[in-house]
C-alpha positions in Angstrom: 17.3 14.8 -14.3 16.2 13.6 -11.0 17.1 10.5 -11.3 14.0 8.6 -12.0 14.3 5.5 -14.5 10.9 3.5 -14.0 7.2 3.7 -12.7 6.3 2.4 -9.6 3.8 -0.5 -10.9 6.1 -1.7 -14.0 7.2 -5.0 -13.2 8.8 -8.2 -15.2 6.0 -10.8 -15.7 6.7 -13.8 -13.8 6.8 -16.9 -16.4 8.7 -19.7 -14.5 6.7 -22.4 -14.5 4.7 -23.7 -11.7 6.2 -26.3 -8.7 3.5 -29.4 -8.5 3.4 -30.0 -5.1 0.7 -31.1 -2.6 -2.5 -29.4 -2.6 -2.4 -27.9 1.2 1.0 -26.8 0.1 0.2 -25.0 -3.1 -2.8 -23.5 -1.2 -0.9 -22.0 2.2 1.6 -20.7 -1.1 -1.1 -18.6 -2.3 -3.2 -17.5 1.3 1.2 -16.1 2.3 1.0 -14.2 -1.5 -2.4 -12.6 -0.8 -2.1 -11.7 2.6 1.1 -9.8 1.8 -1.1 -7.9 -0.5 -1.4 -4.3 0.1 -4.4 -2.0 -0.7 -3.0 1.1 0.6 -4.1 4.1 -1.6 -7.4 5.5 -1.5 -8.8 4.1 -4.5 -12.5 3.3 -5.7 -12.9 -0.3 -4.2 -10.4 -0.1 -2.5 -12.2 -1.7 0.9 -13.7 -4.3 -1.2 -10.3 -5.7 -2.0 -9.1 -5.5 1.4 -12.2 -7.5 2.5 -11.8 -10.0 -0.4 -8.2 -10.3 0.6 -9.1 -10.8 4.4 -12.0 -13.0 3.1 -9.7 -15.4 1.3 -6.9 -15.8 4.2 -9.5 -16.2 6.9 -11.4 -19.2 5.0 -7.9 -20.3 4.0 -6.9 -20.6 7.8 -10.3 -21.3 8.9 -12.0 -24.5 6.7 -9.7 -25.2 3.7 -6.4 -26.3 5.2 -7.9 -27.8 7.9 -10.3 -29.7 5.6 -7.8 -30.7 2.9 -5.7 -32.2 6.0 -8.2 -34.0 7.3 -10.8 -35.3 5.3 -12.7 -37.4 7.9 -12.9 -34.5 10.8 -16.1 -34.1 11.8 -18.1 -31.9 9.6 -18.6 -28.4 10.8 -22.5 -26.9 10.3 -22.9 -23.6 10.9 -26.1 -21.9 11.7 -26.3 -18.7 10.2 -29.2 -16.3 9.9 -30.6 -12.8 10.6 -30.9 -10.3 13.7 -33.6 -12.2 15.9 -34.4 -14.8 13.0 -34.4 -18.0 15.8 -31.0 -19.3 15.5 -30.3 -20.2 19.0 -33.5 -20.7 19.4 -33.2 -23.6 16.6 -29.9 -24.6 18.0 -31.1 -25.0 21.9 -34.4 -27.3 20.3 -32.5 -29.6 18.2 -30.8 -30.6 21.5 -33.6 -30.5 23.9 -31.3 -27.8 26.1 -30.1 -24.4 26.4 -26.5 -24.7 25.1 -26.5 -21.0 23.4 -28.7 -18.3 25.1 -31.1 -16.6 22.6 -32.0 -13.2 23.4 -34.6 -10.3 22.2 -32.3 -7.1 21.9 -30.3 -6.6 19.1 -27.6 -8.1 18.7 -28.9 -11.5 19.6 -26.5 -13.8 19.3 -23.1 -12.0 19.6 -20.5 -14.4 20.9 -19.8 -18.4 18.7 -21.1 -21.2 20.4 -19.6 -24.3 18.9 -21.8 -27.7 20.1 -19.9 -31.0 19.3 -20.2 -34.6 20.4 -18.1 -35.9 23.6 -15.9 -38.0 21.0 -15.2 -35.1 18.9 -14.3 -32.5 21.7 -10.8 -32.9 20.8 -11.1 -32.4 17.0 -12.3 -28.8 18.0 -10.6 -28.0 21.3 -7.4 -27.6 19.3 -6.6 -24.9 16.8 -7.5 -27.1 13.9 -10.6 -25.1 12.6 -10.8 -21.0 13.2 -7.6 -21.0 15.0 -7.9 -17.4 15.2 -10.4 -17.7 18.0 -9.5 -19.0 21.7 -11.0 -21.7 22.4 -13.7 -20.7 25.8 -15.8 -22.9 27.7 -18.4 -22.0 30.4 -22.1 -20.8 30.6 -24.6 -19.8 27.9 -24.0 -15.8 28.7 -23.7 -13.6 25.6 -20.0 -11.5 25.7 -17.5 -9.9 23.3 -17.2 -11.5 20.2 -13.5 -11.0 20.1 -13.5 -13.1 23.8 -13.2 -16.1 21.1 -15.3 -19.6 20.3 -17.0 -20.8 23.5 -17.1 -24.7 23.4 -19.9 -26.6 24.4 -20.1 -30.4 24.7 -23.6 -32.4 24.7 -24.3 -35.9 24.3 -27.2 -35.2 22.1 -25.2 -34.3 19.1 -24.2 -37.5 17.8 -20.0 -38.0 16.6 -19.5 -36.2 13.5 -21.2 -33.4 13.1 -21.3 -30.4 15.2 -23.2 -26.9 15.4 -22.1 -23.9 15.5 -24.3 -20.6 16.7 -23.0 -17.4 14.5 -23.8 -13.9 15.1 -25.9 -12.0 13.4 -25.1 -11.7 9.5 -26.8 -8.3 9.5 -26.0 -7.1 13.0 -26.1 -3.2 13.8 -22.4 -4.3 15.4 -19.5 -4.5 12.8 -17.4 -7.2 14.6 -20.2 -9.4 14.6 -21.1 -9.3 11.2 -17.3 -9.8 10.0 -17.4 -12.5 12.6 -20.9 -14.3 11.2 -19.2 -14.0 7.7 -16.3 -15.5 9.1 -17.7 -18.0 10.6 -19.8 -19.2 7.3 -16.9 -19.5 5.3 -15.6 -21.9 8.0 -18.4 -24.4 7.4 -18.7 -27.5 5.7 -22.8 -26.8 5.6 -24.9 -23.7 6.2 -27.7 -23.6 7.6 -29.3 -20.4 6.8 -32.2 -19.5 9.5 -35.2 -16.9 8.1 -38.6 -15.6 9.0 -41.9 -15.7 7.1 -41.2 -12.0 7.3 -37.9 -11.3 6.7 -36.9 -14.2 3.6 -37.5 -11.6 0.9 -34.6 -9.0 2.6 -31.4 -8.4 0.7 -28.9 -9.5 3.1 -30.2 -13.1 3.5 -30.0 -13.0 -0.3 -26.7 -11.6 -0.4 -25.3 -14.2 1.8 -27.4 -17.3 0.1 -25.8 -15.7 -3.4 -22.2 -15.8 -2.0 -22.9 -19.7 -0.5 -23.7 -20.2 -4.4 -20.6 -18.3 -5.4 -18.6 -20.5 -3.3 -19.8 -23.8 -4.0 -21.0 -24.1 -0.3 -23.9 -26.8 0.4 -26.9 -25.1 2.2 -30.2 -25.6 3.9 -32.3 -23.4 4.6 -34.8 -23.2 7.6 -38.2 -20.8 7.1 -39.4 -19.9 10.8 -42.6 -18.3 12.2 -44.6 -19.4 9.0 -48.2 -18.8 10.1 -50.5 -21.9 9.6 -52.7 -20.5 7.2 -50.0 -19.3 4.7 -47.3 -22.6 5.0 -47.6 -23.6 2.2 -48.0 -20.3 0.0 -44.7 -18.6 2.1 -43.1 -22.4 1.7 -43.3 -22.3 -2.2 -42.6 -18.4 -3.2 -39.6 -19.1 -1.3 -38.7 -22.1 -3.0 -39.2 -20.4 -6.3 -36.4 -17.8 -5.1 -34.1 -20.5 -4.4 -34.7 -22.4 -7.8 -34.1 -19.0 -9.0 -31.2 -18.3 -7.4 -29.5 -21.4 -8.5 -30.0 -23.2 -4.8 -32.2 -25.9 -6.2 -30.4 -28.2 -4.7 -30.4 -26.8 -1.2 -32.8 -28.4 1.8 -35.6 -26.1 2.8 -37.7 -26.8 6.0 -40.3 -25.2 6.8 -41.0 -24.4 11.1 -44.5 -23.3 12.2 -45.1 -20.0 14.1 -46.5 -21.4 17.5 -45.7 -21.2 21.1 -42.5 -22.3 22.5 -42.4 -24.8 25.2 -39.6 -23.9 27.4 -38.0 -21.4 25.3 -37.4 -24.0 22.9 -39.6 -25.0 19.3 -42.0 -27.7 19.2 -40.8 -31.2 18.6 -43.0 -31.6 15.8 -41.7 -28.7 13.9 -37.8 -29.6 14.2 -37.7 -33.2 13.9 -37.4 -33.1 9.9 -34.2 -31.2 10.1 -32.9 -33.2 13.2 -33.2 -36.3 11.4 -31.5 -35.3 8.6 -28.9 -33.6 10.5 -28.5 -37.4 12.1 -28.4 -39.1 9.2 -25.6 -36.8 8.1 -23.9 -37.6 11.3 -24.3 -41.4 10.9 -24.2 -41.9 7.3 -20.6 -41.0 6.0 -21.1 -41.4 2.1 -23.7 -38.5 3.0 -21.5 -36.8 4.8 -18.4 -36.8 2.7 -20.5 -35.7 0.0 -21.7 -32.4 1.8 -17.8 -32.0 3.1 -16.6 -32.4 -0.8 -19.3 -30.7 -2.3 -18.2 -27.2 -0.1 -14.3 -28.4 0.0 -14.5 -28.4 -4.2 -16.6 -25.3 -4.2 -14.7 -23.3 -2.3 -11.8 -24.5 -4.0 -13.1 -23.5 -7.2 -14.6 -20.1 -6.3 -10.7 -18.7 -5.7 -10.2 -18.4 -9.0 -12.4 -15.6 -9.7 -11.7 -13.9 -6.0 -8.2 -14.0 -7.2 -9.4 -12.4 -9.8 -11.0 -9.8 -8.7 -8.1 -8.7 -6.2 -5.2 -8.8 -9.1 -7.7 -5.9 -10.7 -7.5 -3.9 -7.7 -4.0 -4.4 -7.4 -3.7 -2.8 -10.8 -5.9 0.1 -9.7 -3.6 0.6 -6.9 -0.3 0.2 -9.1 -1.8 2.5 -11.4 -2.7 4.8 -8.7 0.7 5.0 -7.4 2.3 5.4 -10.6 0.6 8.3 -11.4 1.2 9.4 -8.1 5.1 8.9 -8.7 4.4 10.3 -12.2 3.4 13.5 -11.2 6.2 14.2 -8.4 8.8 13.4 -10.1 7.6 15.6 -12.7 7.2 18.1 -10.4 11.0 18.1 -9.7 11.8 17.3 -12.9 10.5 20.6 -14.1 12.6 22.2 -11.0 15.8 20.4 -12.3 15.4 22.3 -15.5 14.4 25.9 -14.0 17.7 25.3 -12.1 19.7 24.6 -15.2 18.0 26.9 -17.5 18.8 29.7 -14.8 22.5 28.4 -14.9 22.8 28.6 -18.1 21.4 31.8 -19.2 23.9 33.3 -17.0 20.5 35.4 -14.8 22.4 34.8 -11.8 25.1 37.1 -13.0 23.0 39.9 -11.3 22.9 41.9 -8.4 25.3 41.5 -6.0 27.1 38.9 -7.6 28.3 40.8 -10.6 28.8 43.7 -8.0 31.3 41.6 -7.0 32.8 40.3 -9.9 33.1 44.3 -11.2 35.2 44.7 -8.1 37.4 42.2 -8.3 38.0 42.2 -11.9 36.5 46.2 -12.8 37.9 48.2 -10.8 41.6 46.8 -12.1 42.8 44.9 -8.7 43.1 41.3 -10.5 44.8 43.3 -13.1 47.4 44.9 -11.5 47.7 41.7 -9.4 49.1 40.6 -13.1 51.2 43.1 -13.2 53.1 43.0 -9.7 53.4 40.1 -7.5 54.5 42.9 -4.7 51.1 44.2 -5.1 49.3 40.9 -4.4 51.2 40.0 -1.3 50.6 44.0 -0.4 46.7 43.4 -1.0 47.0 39.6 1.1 48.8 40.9 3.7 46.3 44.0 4.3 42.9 41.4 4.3 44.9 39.4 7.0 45.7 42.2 9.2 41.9 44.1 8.8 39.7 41.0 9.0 38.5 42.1 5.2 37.9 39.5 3.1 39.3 39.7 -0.7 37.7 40.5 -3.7 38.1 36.7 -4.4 36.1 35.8 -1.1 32.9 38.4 -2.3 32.6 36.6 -5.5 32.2 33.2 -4.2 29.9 34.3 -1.3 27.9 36.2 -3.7 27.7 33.2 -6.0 27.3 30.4 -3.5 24.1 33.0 -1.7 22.6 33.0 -5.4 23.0 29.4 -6.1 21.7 28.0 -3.0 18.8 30.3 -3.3 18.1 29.3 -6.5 18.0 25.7 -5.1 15.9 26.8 -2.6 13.4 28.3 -4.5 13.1 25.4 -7.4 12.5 23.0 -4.7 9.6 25.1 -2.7 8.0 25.0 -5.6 8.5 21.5 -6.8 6.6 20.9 -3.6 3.8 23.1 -3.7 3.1 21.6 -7.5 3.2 18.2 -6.0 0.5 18.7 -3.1 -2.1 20.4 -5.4 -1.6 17.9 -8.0 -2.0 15.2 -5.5 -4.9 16.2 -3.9 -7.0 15.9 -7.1 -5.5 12.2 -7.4 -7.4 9.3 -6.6 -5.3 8.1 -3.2 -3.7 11.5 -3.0 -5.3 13.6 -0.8 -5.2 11.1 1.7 -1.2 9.9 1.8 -0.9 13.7 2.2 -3.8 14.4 4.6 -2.2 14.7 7.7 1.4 16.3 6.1 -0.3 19.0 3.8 1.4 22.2 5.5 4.7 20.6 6.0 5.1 19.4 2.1 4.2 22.5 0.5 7.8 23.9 0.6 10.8 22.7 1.0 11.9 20.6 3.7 13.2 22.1 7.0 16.7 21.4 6.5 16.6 21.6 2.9 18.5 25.9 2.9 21.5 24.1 5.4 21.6 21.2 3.1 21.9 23.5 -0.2 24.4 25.7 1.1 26.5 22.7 2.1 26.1 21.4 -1.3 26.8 24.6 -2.8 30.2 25.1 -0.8 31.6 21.4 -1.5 31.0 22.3 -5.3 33.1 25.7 -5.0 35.6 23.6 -3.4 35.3 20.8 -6.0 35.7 23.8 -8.7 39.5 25.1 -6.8 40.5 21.4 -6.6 40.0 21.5 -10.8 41.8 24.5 -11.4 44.2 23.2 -8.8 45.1 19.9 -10.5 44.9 21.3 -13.8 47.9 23.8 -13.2 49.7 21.1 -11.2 52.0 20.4 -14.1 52.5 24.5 -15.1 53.9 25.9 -11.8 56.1 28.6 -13.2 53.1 30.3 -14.8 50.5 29.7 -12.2 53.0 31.0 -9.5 52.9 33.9 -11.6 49.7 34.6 -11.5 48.7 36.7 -8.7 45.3 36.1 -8.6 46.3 32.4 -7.5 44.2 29.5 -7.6 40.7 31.6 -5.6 41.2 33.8 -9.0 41.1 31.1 -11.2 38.4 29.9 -9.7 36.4 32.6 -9.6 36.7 32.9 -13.1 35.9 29.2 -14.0 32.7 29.4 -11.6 31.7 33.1 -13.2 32.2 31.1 -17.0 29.5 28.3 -15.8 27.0 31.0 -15.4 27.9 32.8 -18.0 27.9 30.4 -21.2 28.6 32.1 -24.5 26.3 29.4 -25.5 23.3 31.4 -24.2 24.0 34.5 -22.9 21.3 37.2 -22.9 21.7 40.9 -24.4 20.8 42.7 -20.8 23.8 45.6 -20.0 24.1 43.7 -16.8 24.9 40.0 -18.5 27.1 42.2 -21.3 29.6 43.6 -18.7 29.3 40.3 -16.9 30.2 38.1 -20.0 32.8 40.5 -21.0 35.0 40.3 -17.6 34.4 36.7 -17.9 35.7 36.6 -21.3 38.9 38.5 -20.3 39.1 36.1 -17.2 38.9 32.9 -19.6 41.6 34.2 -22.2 44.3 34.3 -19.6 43.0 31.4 -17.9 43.4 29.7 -22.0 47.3 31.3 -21.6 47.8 29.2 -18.9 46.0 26.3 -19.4 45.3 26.1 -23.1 41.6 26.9 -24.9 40.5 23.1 -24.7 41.8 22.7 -20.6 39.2 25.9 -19.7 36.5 24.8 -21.5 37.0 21.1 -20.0 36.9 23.1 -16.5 33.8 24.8 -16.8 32.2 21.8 -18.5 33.2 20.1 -15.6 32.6 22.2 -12.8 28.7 22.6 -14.6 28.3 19.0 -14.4 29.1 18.4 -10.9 26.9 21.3 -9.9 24.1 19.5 -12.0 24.6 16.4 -10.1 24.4 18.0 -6.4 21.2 19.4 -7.7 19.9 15.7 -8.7 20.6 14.7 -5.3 18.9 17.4 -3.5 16.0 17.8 -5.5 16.0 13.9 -5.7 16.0 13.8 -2.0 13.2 16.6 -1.9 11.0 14.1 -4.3 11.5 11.4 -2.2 9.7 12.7 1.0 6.5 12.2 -1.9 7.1 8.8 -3.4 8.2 7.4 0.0 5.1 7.9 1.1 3.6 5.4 -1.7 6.1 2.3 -0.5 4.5 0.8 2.1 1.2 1.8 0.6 0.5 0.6 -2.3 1.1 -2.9 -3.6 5.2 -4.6 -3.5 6.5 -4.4 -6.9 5.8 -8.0 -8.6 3.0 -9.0 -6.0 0.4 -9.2 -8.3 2.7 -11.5 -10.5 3.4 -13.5 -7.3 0.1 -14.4 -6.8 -0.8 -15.3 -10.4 2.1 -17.4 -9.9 1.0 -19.0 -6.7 -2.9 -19.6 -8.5 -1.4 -21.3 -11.4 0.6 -23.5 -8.6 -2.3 -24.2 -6.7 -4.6 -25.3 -10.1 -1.8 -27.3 -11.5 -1.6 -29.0 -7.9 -5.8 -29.8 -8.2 -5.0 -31.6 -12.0 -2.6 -34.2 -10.6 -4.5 -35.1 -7.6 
């Protein structure tokens, strides 16, 4: 066989028992075992783990270590909303200035604008909270989001509490909606920004559901409510909250009028500034709001977790079957090679040609019979260039062994290819490498016939050491060690085990049989059968290796690809840390 003694996803389940250590600790223990999680194969949900995965490092980086190592930082609000729902609008009123620039073409708001207080530059100036983004400081202009976190300072923010203008959640630009989700799961309170118009869509919903998910404390600001329908809009909306379990989240309503220097009437944002200030001021409130989110996101890991050691099992099972079905593949090409071997076909053609002339036409017996006559006959090949009889027969053999080789392991690989490309994460390992894997490598015929020579050579250095101790007979013996040789590599092929009744295999089997009884003269019955046992073996095991070899150009494609053995049990082993960790606080 090739080789092969276990799938790809079986691993040994991790039962050591859990280190209690500090919290942070525990927690930057399990963000290292998830990020080195790999969802490589083409799988069904496969880009919802990867965005799980990136979902639980970022907010790892981003809030909770930062948070659990600082309790009293000031508490990071993040206002969060739809394309052209008012956000910076919101942002620039509750200051009375333009410290983010809201805009009318979508995207609005496309690079962060983090407001703080004077007294709490510092806390955010630093990479303690989304140290992924570069800190920026300079006008209100809109730019890349990946130009990083432009950093505003205004005295009308009171200490404690800053704001921070996301991009869009539902944004026609990819980078700024992975930013805005980013962003939200960096905050210690949301404030989610809607329309009259727009507070039934799905995406507001979907990101109000995941703030419940997580545990996250919200408000939630209705804009451009026309007069006449306040308080109608005001309470269907409420009712979706109750519903949605955000009963306990802050709503405020803001009245559709004209703005007043681009900015919303006092009137209209003075409930949610004051409470925004009484956050700031009040810390039992504040701590609160900061533990409330802190416990909730805390607590939402566990099924996240979840959900990505699932996926890891759809990619370990992936893979395995993947591995499965190549080394099948070559499997099945071992045993064509050994079935050929052994039913003595390759005793066809040219190479019993050869083996008639060296044994049928009576040269290797008169070579028996006169020692005169085999240096006459050695003599003659060295002077003409000729090789002897001995030479064909191992040239023959050696053509229709590698061959053979050849041919098991083109189709070895063409099996593997169309079996992959039905396989779930198949088609795409081998997308770009179709043409080149459907046959055997490129060097694979040199390699063979390498192989196949070192084994005839293996097979004279038998017959050699096991007439090493009868050197009167074997100097008798014209035909010399190449003769014995011959014969032993002839009997591998030509097992009385399973020979078949063709004319050709008959005359074959019978010169061998001649060859093996005065090889048995000279060596003994037990010592010839020990050879060609022998000499079948090794030829078996250069076959493992080069088919194993062929089967590896498959399954080396899964490592790197699909999850690291044990993984999955290294991250159920860093969870169970991390909750044992949360008991003995």
């Amino acid at each position: 066989m090739c080789g092969l003694t276990t799938s790809w996803g079986t691993s040994t389940s991790v039962t050591a028992p859990a280190d209690l250590r500090p919290v942070p600790d525990a927690l930057q223990e399990l963000r290292d075992r998830v990020a080195a999680l790999r969802f490589g194969l083409a799988v069904p949900g496969r880009d919802d783990a990867v965005r799980g995965a990136r979902g639980i490092v970022d907010q790892v980086d981003d809030y909770l270590l930062p948070r659990l190592r600082d309790l009293d930082a000031p508490m990071l609000t993040v206002v969060g909303g739809s394309t052209g729902a008012g956000k910076s609008t919101l942002v620039n009123s509750l200051l009375g200035a333009e410290v983010t620039q809201a805009g009318v073409l979508r995207p609005t708001t496309r690079s962060p604008v983090l407001v703080c207080s004077p007294a709490d530059r510092a806390a955010f100036a630093e990479e303690r909270v989304l140290p992924g983004l570069v800190r920026i400081t300079g006008t209100a202009e809109g730019g890349d989001p990946h130009a990083g976190l432009r950093l505003v300072v205004h005295d009308a923010l009171p200490p404690g509490l800053a704001l921070l203008d996301a991009p869009d959640v539902d944004s026609v630009v990819t980078a700024n909606r992975d930013l805005a989700d980013q962003l939200l799961a960096a905050a210690d309170l949301w404030i989610f920004v809607t329309t009259a118009a727009r507070y039934a869509d799905a995406v507001p919903w979907d990101v109000l559901h995941t703030a419940v998910q997580r545990g996250t404390a919200v408000a939630v600001v209705l804009d451009r409510v026309p007069p006449e329908a306040r308080t109608e809009v005001a309470d269907d909306l409420a009712g979706m909250m109750r519903r949605a379990g955000l009963e306990a989240a802050r709503l405020f309503v803001v009245g559709e009028g004209p703005l007043a220097d681009g900015r919303l009437p006092d009137a209209e944002i003075a409930p949610l500034r004051e409470w925004l200030r009484g956050l700031a001021t009040d810390r039992e409130q504040r701590d609160a709001v900061v533990r409330q989110t802190l416990a909730g996101a805390l607590d939402s890991l566990d099924a996240r977790v979840l959900d990505l050691l699932a996926a890891v099992e759809d990619q370990e099972g992936a893979a395995d079957t993947l591995w499965l079905t190549a080394d099948a593949a070559y499997r099945d090409a071992r045993e064509e090679v050994d079935e050929s071997v052994a039913s003595g076909s390759l005793l066809r053609g040219e190479v019993l040609e050869r083996w008639q002339e060296f044994v049928g036409t009576g040269e290797w017996m008169r070579g028996l019979q006169a020692a005169v006559g085999r240096m006459r006959d050695r003599i003659g090949a060295a002077f003409t260039g000729r090789p002897t009889s001995t030479d064909g027969v191992q040239q023959s053999i050696g053509s229709s062994v590698t061959g053979l080789l050849v041919a098991a392991a083109d189709a070895a690989a063409e099996r593997t290819v169309t079996a992959w490309r039905s396989l779930p994460g198949g088609g795409e390992l081998i997308a770009d490498r179709g043409r080149e894997l459907e046959a055997a490598s490129p060097g694979f015929d040199e390699a063979a016939d390498d192989e196949v020579r070192d084994w005839q050579g293996h097979v004279l250095a038998l017959v050699r050491a096991e007439g090493a101790g009868k050197r009167n007979q074997a100097r008798m013996m014209s035909w010399g060690i190449n003769g014995a040789g011959a014969v032993v590599m002839v009997a591998v092929f030509a097992s009385t085990a399973a020979i078949p009744t063709g004319a050709e295999i008959a005359v074959g089997a019978g010169t061998t049989a001649v060859g093996q009884r005065v090889l048995e003269a000279v060596f003994g019955d037990a010592a010839v059968r020990s050879l060609a046992a022998r000499a079948r073996a090794d030829l078996g095991a250069r076959s493992d290796r080069l088919l194993g070899a062929e089967r590896d150009r498959f399954t080396g494609l899964i490592i790197g690809t699909a999850p690291a053995p044990q993984s999955a049990e290294a991250v159920r082993a860093a969870a169970a840390g991390l909750a044992a960790a949360r008991r003995t606080r």
